[in-house]
PyMOL commands that place a pseudoatom at each C-alpha (Angstrom):
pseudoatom trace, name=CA, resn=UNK, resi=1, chain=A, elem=C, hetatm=0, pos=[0.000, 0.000, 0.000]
pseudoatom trace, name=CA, resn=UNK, resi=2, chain=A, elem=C, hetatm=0, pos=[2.573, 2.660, 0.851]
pseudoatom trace, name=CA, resn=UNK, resi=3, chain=A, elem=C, hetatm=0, pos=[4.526, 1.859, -2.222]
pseudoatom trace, name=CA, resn=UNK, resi=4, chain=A, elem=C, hetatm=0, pos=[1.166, 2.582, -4.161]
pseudoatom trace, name=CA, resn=UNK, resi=5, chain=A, elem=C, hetatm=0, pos=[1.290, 6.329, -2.818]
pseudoatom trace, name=CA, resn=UNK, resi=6, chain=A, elem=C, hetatm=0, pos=[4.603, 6.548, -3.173]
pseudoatom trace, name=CA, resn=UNK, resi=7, chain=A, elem=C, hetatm=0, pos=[4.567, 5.849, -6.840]
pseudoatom trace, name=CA, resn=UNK, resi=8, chain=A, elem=C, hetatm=0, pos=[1.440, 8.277, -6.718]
pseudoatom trace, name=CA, resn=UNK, resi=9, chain=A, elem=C, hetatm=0, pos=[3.270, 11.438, -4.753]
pseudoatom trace, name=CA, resn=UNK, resi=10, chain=A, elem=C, hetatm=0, pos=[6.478, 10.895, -7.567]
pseudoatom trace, name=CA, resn=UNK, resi=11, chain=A, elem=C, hetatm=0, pos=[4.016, 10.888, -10.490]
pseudoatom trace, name=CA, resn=UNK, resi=12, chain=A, elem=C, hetatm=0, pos=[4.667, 13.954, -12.575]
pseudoatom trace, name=CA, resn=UNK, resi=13, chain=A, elem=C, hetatm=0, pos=[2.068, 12.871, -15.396]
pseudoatom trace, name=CA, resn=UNK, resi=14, chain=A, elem=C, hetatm=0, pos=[-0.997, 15.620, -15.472]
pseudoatom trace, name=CA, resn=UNK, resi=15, chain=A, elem=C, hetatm=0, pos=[1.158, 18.374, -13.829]
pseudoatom trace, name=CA, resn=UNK, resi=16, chain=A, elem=C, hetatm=0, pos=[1.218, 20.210, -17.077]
pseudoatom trace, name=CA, resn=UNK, resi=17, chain=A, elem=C, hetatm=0, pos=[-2.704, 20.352, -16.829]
pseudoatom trace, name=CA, resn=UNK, resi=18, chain=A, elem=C, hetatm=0, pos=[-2.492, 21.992, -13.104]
pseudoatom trace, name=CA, resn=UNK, resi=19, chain=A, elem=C, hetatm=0, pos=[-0.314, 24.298, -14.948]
pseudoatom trace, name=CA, resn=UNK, resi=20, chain=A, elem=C, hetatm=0, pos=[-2.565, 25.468, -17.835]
pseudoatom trace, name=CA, resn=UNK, resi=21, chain=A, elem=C, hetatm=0, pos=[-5.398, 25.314, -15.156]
pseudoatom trace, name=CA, resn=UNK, resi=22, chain=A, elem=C, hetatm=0, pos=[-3.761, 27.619, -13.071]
pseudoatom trace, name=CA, resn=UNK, resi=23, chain=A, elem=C, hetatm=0, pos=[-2.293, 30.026, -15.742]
pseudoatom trace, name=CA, resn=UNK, resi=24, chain=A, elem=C, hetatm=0, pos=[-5.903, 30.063, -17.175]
pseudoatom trace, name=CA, resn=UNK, resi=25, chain=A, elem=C, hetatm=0, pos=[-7.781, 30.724, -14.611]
pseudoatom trace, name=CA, resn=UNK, resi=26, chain=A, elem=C, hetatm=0, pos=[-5.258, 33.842, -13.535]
pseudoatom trace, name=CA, resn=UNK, resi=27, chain=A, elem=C, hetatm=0, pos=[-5.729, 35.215, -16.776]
pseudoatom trace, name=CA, resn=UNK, resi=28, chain=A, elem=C, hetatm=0, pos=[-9.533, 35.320, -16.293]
pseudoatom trace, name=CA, resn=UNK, resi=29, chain=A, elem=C, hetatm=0, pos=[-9.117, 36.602, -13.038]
pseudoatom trace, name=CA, resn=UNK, resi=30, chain=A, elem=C, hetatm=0, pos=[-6.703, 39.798, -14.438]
pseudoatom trace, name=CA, resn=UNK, resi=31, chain=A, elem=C, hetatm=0, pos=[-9.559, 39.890, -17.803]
pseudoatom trace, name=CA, resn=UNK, resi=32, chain=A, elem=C, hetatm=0, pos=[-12.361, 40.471, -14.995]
pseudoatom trace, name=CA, resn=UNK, resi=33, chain=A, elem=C, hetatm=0, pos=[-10.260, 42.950, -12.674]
pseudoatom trace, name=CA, resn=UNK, resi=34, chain=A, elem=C, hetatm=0, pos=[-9.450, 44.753, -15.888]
pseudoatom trace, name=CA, resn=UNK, resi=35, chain=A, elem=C, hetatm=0, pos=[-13.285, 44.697, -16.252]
pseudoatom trace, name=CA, resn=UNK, resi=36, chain=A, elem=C, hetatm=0, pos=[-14.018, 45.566, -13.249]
pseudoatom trace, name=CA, resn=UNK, resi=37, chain=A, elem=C, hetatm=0, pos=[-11.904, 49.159, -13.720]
pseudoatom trace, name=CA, resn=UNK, resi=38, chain=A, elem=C, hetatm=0, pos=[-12.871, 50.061, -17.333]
pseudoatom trace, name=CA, resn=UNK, resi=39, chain=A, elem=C, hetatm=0, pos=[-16.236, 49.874, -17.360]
pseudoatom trace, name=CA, resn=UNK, resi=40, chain=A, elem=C, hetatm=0, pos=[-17.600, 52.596, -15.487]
pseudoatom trace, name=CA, resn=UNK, resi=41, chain=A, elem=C, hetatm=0, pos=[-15.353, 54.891, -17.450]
pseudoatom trace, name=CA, resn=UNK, resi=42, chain=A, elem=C, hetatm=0, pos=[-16.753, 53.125, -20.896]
pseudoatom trace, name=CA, resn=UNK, resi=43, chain=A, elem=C, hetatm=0, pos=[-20.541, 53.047, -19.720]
pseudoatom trace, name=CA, resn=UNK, resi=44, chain=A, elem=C, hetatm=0, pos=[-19.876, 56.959, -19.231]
pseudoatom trace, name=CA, resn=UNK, resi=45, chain=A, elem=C, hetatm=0, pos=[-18.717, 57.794, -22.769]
pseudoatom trace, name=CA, resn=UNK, resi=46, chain=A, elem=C, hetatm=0, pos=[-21.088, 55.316, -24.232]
pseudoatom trace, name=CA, resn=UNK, resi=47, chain=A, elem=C, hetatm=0, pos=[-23.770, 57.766, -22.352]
pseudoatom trace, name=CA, resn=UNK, resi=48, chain=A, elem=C, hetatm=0, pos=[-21.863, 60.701, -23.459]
pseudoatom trace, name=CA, resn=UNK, resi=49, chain=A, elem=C, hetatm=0, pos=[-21.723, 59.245, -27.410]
pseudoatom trace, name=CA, resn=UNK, resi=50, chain=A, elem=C, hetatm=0, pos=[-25.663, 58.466, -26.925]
pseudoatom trace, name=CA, resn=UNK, resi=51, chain=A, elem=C, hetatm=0, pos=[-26.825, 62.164, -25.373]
pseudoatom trace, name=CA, resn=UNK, resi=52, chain=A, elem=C, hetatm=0, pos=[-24.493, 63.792, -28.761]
pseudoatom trace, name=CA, resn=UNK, resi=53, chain=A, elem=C, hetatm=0, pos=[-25.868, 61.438, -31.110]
pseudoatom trace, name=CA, resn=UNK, resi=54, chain=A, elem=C, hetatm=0, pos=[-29.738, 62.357, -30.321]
pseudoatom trace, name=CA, resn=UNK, resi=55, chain=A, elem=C, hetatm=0, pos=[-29.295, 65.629, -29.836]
pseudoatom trace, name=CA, resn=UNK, resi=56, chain=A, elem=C, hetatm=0, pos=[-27.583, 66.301, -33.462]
pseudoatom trace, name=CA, resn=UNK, resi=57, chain=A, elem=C, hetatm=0, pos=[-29.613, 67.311, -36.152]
pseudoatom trace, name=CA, resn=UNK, resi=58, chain=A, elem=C, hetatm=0, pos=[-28.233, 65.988, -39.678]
pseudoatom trace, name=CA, resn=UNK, resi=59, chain=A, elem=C, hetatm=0, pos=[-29.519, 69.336, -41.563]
pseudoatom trace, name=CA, resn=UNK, resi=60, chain=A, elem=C, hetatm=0, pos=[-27.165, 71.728, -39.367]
pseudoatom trace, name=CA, resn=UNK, resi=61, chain=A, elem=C, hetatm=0, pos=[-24.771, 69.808, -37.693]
pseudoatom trace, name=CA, resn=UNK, resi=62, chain=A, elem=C, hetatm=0, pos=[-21.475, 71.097, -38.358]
pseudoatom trace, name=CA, resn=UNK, resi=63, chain=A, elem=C, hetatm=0, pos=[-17.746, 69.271, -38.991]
pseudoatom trace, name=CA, resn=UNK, resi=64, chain=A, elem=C, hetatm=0, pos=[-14.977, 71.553, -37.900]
pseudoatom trace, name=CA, resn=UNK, resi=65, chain=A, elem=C, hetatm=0, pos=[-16.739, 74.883, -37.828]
pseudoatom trace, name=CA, resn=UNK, resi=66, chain=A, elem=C, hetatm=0, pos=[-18.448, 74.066, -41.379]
pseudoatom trace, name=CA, resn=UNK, resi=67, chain=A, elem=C, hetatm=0, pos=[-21.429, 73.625, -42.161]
pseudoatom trace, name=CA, resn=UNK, resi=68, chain=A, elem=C, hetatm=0, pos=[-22.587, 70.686, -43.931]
pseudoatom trace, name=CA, resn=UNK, resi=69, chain=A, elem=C, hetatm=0, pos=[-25.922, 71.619, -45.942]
pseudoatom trace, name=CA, resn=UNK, resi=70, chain=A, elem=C, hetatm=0, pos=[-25.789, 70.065, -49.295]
pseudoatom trace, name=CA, resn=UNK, resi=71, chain=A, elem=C, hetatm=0, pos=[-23.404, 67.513, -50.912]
pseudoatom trace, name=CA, resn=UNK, resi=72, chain=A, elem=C, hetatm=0, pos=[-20.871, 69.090, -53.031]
pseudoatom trace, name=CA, resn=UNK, resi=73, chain=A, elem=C, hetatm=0, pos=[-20.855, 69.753, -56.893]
pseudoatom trace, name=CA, resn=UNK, resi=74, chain=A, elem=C, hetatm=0, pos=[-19.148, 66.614, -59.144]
pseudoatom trace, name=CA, resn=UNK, resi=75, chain=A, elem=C, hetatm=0, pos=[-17.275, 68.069, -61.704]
pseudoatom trace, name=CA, resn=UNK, resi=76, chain=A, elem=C, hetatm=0, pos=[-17.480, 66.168, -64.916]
pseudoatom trace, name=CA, resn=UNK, resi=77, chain=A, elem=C, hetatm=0, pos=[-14.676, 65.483, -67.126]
for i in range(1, 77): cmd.bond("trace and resi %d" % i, "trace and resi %d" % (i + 1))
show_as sticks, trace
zoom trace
């Protein structure tokens, strides 16, 4: 019997799965800290990109102090 745990305890097969196990589940552990600090800053701007969005109106809204009211002439060759 003790030699059966002893060849058990010296066993190194399945030590590279603890590894990947481990490894994997500190990556998804640093993914959902990382999470856990971004989002309020994205759900903010997301807010911030909604509120502009409705409150522009496409016939005066303006790109770089221009106003955009028609599309421009094509000139034929």
């Amino acid at each position: 019997m003790t030699n059966l745990i002893n060849s058990f305890l010296q066993s190194e097969s399945g030590a590279v799965t603890v590894d990947w196990v481990v490894l994997t589940a500190a990556l998804v552990g640093l993914g959902l800290a990382v999470m856990a600090v971004v989002s309020g800053g994205i759900e903010d701007l997301s807010g911030e990109i909604q509120a502009s969005l409705v409150a522009a109106d496409p016939g005066t809204t303006t790109f770089a102090g221009v106003a955009i009211t028609a599309a421009p002439d094509v000139i034929a060759d």
